[in-house]
VOTORGU-473315 format. One line per field, with one value per residue (C-alpha): x, z, y; residue number from 1; residue in one letter. Coordinates in nm, 4 decimals, padded with zeros to 6 digits. Layout:
<sites>
c1	X:...
c3	Z:...
c2	Y:...
i	NUM:...
aa	A:...
</sites>
This chain:
<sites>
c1	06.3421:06.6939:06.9005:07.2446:07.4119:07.7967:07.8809:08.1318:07.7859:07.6560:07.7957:07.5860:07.4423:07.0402:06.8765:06.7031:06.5803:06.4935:06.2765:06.0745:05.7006:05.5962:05.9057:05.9788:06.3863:06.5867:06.9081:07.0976:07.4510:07.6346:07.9411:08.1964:07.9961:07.8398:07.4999:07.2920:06.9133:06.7132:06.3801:06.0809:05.9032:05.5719:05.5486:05.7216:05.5240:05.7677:05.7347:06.1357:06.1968:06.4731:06.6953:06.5602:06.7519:07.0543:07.3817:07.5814:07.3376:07.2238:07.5398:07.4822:07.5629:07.1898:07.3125:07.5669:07.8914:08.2690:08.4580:08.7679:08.7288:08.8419:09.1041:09.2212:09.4211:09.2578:09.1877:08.9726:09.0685:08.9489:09.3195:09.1002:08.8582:09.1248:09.3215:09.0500:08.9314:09.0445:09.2724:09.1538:08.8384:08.7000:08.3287:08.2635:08.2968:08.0661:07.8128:07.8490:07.6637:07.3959:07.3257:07.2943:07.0656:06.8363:06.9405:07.0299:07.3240:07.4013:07.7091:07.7677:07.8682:07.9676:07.6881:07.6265:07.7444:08.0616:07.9356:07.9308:07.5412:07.4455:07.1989:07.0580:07.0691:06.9073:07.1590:07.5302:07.6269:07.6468:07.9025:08.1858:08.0676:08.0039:08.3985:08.6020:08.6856:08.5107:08.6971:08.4230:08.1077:07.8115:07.4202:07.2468:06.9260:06.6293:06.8554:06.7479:06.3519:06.4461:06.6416:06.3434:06.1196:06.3034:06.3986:06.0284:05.9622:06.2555:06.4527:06.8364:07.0079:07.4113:07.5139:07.8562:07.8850:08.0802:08.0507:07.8331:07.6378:07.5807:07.5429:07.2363:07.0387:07.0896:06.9183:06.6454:06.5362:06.5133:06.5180:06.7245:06.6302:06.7711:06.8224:07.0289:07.4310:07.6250:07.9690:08.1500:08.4862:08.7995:08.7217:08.9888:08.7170:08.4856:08.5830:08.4029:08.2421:08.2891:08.6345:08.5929:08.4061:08.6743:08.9298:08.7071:08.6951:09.0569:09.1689:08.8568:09.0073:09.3453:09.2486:08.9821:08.7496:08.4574:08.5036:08.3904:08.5087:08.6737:08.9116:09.0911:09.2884:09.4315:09.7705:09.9304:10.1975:10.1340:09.8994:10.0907:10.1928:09.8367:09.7297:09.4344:09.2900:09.0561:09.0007:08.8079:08.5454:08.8782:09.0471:09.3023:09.3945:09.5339:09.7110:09.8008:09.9777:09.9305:10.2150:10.1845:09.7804:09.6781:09.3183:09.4906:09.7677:09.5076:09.3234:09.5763:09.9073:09.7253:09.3688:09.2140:08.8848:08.6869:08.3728:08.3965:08.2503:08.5503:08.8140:08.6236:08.4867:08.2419:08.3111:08.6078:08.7438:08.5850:08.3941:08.2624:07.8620:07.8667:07.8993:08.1930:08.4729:08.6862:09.0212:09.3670:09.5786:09.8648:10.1438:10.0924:10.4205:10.5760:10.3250:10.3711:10.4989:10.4026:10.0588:10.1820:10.2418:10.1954:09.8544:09.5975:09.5703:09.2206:09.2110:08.8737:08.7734:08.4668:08.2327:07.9017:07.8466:07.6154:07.9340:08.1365:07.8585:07.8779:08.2787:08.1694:07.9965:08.2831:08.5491:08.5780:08.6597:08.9001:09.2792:09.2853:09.4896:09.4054:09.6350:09.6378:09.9321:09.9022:10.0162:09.7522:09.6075:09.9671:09.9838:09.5992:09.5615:09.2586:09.0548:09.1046:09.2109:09.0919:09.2662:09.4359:09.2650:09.5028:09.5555:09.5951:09.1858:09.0982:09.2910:09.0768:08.7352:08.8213:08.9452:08.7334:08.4619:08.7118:08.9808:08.9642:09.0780:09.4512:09.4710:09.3549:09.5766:09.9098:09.8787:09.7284:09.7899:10.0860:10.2711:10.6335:10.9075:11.1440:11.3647:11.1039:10.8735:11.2701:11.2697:10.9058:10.9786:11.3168:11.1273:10.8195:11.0596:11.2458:10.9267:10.7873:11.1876:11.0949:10.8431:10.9741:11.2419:11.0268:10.8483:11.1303:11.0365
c3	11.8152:11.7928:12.1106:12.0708:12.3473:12.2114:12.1166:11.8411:11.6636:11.6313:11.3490:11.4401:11.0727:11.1964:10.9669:11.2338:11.3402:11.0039:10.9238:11.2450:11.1811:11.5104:11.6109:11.8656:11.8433:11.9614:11.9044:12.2494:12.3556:12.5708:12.7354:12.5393:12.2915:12.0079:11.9625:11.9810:11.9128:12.2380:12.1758:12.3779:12.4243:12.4956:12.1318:11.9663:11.7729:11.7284:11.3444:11.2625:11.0453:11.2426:11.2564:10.9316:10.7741:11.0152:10.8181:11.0104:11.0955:10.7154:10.5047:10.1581:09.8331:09.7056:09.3620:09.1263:09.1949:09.0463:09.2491:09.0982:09.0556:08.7994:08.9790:08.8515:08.9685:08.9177:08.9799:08.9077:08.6571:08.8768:09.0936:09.3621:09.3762:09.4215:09.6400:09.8761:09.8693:10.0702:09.7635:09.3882:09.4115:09.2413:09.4677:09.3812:09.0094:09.0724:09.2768:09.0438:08.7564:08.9790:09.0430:08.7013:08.6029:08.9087:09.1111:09.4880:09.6530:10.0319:10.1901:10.5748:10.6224:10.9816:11.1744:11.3968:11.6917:11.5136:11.4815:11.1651:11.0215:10.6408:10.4748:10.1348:09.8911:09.5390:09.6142:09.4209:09.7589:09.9965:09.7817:09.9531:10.2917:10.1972:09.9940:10.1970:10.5164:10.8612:11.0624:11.3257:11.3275:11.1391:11.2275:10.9675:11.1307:10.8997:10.5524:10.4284:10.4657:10.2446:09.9955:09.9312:09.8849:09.5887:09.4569:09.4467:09.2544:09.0145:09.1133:09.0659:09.3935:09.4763:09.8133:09.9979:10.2821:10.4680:10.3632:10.6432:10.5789:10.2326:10.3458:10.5657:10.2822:10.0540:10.3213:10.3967:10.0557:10.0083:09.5621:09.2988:09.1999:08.8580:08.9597:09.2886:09.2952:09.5765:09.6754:09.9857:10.0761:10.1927:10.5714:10.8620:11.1212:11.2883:11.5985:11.8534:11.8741:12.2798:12.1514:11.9045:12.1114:12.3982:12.0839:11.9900:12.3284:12.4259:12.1154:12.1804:12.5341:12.3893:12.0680:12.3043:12.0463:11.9073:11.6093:11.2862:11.0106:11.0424:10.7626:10.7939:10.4955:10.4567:10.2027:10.3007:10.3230:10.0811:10.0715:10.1657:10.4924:10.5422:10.8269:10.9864:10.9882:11.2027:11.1700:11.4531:11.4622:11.5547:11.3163:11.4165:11.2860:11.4126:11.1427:11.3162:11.0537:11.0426:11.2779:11.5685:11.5590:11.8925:11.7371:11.4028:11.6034:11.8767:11.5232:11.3039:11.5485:11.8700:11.7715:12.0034:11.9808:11.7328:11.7910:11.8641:11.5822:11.3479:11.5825:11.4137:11.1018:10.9070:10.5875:10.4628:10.1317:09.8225:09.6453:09.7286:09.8070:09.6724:09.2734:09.3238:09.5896:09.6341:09.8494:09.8689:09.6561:09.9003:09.7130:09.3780:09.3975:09.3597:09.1027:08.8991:09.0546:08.7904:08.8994:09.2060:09.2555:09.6382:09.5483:09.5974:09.3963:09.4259:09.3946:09.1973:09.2408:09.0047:09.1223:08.8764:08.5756:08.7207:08.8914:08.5517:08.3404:08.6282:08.5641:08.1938:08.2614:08.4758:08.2201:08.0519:08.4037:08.5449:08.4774:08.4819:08.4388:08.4944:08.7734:08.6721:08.9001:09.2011:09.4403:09.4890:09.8073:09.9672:10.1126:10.1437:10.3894:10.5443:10.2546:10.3644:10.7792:11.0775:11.2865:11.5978:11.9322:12.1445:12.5355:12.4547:12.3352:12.7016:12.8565:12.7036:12.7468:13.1422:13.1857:12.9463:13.2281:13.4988:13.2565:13.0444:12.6857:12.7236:13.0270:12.8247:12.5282:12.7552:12.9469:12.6558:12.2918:12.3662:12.0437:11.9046:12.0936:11.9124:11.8047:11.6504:11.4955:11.3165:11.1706:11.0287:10.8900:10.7416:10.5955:10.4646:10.2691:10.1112:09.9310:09.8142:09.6876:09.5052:09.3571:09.2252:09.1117:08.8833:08.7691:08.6599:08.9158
c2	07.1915:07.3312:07.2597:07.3561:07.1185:07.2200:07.5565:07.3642:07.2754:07.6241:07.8683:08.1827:08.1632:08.2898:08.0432:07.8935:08.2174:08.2728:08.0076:07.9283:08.0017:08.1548:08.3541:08.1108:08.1078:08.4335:08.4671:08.5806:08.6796:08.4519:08.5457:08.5732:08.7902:08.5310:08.4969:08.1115:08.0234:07.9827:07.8662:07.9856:07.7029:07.8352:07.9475:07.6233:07.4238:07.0973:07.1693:07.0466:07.3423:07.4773:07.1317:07.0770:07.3775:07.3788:07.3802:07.1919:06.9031:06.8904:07.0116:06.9727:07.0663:07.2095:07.3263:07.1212:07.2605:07.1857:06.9639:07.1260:07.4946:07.7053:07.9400:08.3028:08.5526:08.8837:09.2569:09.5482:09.8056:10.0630:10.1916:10.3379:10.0206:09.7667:09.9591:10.0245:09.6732:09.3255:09.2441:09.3054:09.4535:09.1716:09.1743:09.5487:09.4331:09.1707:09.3966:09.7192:09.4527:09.3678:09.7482:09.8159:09.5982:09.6751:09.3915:09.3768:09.3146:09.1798:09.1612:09.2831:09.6498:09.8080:09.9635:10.2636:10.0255:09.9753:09.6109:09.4394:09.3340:09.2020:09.4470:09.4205:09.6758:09.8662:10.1437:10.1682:10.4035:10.1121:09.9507:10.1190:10.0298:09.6849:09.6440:09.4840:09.2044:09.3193:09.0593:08.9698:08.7913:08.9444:08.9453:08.8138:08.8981:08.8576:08.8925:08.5469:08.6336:08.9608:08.7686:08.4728:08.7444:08.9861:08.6514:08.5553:08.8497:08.7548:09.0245:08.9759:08.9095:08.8664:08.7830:08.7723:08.5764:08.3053:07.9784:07.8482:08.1459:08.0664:07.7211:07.8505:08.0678:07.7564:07.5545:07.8021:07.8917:07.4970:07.5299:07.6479:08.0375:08.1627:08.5061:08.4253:08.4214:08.3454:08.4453:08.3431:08.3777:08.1693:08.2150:08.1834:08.2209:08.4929:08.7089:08.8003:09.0999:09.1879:09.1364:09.3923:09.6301:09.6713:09.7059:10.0016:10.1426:10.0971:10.3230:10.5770:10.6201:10.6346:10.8767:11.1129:11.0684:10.8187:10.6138:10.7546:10.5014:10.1432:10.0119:09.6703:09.5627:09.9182:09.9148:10.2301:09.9939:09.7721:09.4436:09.1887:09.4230:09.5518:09.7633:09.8670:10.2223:10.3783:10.7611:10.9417:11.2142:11.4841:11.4599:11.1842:10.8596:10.5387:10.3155:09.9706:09.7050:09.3338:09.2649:09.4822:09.5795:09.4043:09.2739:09.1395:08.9830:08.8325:08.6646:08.6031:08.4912:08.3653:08.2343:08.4342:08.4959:08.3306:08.1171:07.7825:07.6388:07.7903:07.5341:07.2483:07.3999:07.1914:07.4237:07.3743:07.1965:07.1589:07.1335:07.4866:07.5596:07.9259:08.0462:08.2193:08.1763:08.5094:08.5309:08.7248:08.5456:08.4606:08.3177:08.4803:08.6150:08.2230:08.0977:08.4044:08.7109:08.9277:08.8880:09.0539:09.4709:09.4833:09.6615:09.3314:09.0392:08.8350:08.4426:08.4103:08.0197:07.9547:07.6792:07.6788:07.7410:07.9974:08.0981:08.1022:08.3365:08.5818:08.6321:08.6440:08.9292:09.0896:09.0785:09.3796:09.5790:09.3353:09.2266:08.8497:08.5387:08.1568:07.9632:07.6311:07.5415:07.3242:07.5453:07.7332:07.5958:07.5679:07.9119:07.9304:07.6835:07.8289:07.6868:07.3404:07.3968:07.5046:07.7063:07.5728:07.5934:07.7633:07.8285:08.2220:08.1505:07.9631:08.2873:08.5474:08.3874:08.3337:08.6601:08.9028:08.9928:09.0378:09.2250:09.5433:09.4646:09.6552:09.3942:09.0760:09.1657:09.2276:08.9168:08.6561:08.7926:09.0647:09.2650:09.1585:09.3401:09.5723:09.3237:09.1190:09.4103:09.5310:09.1487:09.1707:09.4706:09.3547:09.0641:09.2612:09.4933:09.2007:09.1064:09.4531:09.4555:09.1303:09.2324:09.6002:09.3988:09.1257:09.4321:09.6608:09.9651
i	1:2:3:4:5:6:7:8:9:10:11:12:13:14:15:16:17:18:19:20:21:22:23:24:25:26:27:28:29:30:31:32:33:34:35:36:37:38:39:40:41:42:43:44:45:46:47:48:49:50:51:52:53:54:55:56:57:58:59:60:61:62:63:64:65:66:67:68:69:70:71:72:73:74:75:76:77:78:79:80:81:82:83:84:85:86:87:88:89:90:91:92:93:94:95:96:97:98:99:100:101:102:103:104:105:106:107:108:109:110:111:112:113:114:115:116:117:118:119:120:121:122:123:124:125:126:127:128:129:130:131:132:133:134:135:136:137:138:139:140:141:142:143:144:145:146:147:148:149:150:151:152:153:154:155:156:157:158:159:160:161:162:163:164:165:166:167:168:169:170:171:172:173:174:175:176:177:178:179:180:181:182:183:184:185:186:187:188:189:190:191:192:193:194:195:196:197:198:199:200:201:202:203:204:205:206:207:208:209:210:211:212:213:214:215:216:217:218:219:220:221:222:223:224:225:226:227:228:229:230:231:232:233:234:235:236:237:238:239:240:241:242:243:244:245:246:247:248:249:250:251:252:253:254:255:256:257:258:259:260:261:262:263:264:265:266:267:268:269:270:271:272:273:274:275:276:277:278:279:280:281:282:283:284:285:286:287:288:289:290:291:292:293:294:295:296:297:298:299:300:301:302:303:304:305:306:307:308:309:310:311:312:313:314:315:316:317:318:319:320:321:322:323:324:325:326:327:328:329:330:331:332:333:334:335:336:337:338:339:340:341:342:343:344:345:346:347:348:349:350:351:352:353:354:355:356:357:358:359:360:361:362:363:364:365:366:367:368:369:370:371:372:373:374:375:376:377:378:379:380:381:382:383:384:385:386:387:388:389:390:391:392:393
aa	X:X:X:X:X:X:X:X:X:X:X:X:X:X:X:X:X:X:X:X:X:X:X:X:X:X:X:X:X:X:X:X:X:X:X:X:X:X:X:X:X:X:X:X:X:X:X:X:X:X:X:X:X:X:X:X:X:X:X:X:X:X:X:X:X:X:X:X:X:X:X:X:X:X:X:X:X:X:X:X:X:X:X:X:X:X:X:X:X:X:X:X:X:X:X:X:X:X:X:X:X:X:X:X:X:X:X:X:X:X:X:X:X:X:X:X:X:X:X:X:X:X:X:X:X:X:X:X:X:X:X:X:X:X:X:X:X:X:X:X:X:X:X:X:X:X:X:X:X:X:X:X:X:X:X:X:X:X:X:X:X:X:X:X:X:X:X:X:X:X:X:X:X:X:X:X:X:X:X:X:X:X:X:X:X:X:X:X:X:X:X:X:X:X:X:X:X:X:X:X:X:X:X:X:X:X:X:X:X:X:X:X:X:X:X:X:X:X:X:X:X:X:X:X:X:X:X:X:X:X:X:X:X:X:X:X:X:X:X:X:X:X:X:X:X:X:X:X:X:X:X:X:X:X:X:X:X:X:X:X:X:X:X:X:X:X:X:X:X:X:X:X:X:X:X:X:X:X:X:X:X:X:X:X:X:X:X:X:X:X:X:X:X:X:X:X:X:X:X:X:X:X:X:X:X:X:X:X:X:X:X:X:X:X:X:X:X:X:X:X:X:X:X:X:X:X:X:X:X:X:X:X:X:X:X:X:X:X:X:X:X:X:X:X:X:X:X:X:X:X:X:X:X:X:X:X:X:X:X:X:X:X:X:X:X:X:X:X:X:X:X:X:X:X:X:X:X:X:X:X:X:X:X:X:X:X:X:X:X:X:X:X:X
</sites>
């Protein structure tokens, strides 16, 4: 029976709740707004599936995979694709092949609670609300079930998800299937999603309207100074960037937020458990700034041959070049540490029943002042300047 006696040990991933036999395991909300397995122990049956398939207590490598990746730097073709993706626009590439050649594709999309869930898909139309980062945790719900059973019809199947995620279907589908490819990403860590909903409400109060479309990743002003954009059902539209958005700042300067488990993650390093491994290429502009127009650049790490006759098949619709420097990994620390437990984290999770959000992010994870934000700015310029520069514009 799964008993999660640290919240470190648990990584949300639902494979537990997948796999028991007698729906025994629900997955509830605790306080600060991430869901764990309780098991109702009236219906348990002691059958061991649900340690059994755990990820963290059994994490293994199921498939052979490279323990040195091949690494490119690469793009889509398609302006509007890349520009409205994370960074190159490399995943819709990969997902537009699966739809035409009547496969399925999951990745997590956000819902009609402005949450984020994975769905899986026959339809080309949900590619555009499955493109890009969310930036919070996503319910896997009953996506692995779905998966195991297109896949036992030998139905072609592509799924995005974090790497404990990935690390989770692996588990629960137990055996190699020739029609599945996985894709994870280089993960900093998942956010809460009470966090996210008092983010949500705090600019509906401000805005006077409800949500009607989320955007992180936005490069009005360029990738490497992204923003995030969230229009509303009147008509108006707030556009916060990287620096001075109070939810980006909360993840990416304080630590926040996330779940526990991503303090002390048991995911990190290589060699990789998914096909494909796809991240913003920070630090292209060093190793080869040409590979860099402000406009998204992907790092594509290739783990399996599997992994290696998917980007085959990609080729013709993408721009891409092999990295074979060393570098790579130095500004993309996240694929090899944690981030840092921090006191602004302790702060939040004390405070966030007795606080409204515009009160937790004033007192624990507050914006640059004018002084700074004119600096950032400053700084931000000096590399888009680079880069027009290297590129003759």
């Amino acid at each position: 029976m799964i008993e999660i006696k640290e919240k470190k040990e648990c990584t949300g991933c639902f494979v537990c709740y997948n796999i028991c036999p007698k729906n025994a395991i629900k997955m509830e909300e605790d306080k600060e707004g991430f869901k764990y397995p309780n098991v109702d122990k009236s219906k348990c049956i002691n059958c061991g599936l649900c340690t059994k398939v755990c990820p963290v207590i059994n994490n293994k490598i199921v498939n052979e995979k490279k323990e040195k990746p091949i690494i490119y730097a690469a793009w889509s073709k398609q302006q509007t694709v890349r520009l409205d993706s994370t960074s190159g626009g490399i995943f819709s590439e990969l997902a537009n092949h699966f739809y035409s050649n009547d496969g399925f594709v999951c990745g997590a999309i956000f819902n009609d609670n402005n949450l984020v869930e994975h769905i899986l898909s026959s339809d080309v139309k949900d590619i555009d609300k499955i493109r890009s980062s969310k930036y919070l945790q996503s319910d896997i719900n009953d996506i692995y079930k779905k998966i195991k059973e297109k896949l036992e019809q030998n139905k072609l199947v592509l799924i995005c998800g974090s790497p404990c995620q990935i690390a989770g279907l692996y588990n629960f589908l137990g055996k190699e299937y020739n029609t599945l490819y996985t894709c994870d990403f280089i993960c900093r860590g998942m956010n809460s999603p009470k966090i996210f909903k008092g983010y949500i409400k705090s600019l509906e109060d401000k805005y006077k309207s409800k949500v009607k479309k989320i955007k992180f990743k936005n490069k009005i002003h360029g990738w490497h100074n992204f923003s995030t954009r969230i229009d509303f059902e009147n008509g108006k539209t707030y556009i916060g960037g990287r620096y001075v958005d109070s939810y980006m700042l909360g993840y990416l300067k304080y630590n926040a937020f996330m779940r526990p488990s991503c303090y002390d993650c048991k995911f990190k390093g290589l060699p990789k458990k998914s096909d494909i491994t796809l991240a913003d290429f920070w630090g292209i502009e060093n190793i080869n700034p040409k590979l860099d127009n402000n406009q998204g650049t992907s790092m594509v790490m290739i783990n399996s041959k599997k992994g290696m006759d998917l980007f085959n098949k990609i080729k013709e619709s993408i721009d891409y070049e092999q990295i074979l420097s060393n570098e790579v990994f130095e500004q993309n620390v996240c694929n090899s540490t944690s981030p840092e437990l921090t006191e602004a984290r302790k702060k939040v999770f004390e405070n966030i029943d007795l606080m409204t959000y515009d009160e937790l992010k004033n007192n624990f994870f507050p914006a640059p002042n004018k002084i700074e934000q004119i600096k950032i700015f400053l700084k931000n310029n000096k590399i888009a300047f680079k880069i027009k520069k290297v590129l003759g514009k």
